[in-house]
C-alpha positions in Angstrom: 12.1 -3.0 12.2 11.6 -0.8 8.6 8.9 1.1 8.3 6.0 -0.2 6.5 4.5 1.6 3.3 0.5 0.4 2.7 -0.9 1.2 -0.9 -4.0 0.4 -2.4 -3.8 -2.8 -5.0 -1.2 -3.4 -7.8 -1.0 -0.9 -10.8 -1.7 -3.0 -13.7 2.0 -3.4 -14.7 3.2 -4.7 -10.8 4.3 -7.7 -10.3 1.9 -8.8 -7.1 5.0 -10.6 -5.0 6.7 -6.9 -4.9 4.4 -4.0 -4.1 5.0 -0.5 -4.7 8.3 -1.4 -6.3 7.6 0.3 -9.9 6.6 3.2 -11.3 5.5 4.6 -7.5 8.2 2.8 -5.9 10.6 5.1 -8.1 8.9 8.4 -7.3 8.8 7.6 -3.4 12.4 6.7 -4.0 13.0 10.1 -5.6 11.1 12.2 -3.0 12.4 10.3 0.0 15.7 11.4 -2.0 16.8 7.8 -2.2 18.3 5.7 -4.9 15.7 3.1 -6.4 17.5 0.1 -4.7 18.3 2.1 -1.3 14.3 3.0 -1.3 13.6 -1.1 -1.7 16.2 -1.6 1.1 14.9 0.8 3.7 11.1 0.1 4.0 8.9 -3.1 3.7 5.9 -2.6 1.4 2.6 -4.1 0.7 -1.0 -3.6 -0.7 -4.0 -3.8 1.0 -5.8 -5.5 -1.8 -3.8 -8.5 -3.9 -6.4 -7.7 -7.0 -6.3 -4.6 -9.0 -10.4 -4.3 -9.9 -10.7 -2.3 -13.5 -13.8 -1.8 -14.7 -14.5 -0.5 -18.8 -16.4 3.0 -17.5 -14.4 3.9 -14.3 -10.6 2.3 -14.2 -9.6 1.4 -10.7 -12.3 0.4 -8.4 -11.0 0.2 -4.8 -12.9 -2.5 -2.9 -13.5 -0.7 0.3 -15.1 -3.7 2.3 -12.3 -5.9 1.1 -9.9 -3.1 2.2 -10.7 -3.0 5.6 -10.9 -6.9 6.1 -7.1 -6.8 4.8 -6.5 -3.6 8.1 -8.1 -6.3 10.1 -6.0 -9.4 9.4 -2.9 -7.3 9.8 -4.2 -6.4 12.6 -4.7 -9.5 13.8 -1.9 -11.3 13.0 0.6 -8.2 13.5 1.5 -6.9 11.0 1.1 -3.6 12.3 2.5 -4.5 16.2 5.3 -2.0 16.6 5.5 -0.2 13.6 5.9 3.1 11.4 3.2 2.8 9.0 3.0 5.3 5.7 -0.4 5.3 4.2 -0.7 6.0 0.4 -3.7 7.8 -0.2 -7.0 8.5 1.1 -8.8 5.5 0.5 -6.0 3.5 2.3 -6.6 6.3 5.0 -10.3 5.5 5.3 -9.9 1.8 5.1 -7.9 2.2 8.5 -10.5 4.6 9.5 -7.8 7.9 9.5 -9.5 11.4 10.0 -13.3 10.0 10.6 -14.9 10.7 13.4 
């Protein structure tokens, strides 16, 4: 089974179907010292949230309660059952509840 690569929501530019395949899909590629379509190949991706949430003062707003409901269904339904999981960032870290005590 690949390994599965969680990010937050789509950058504004992402096409929803394909997560983390853009902009951040190329720089994983190039630190995981992979060609673009080898990266693409090697691990399954997906966003926590479907919705990227801009707001005029702030940018991105990351739905934390929204976040964690999405950690629960893949939980649920398995998702997560037997996998390597790669979480991007520390908000998709504290939506699965990483390094809190």
């Amino acid at each position: 089974m690949k390994p599965l690569i969680i990010g937050e929501a789509p950058s504004k530019n992402e096409v929803t179907e394909r997560p983390i395949e853009g902009r951040v899909g190329k720089r994983l590629a190039a630190v995981c010292g992979m060609p673009s379509a080898a990266f693409l190949e090697h691990f399954d991706r997906v966003n926590l949230l479907h919705v990227r949430q801009d707001t005029k003062e702030k940018g991105f707003e990351f739905d934390l309660a929204a976040a964690r409901d999405a950690v629960k269904q893949m939980r649920r339904d398995g998702t997560l059952r037997d996998r390597s999981v790669i979480l991007l960032g520390h908000r998709v870290a504290e939506a699965f509840s990483v390094g809190q005590s």
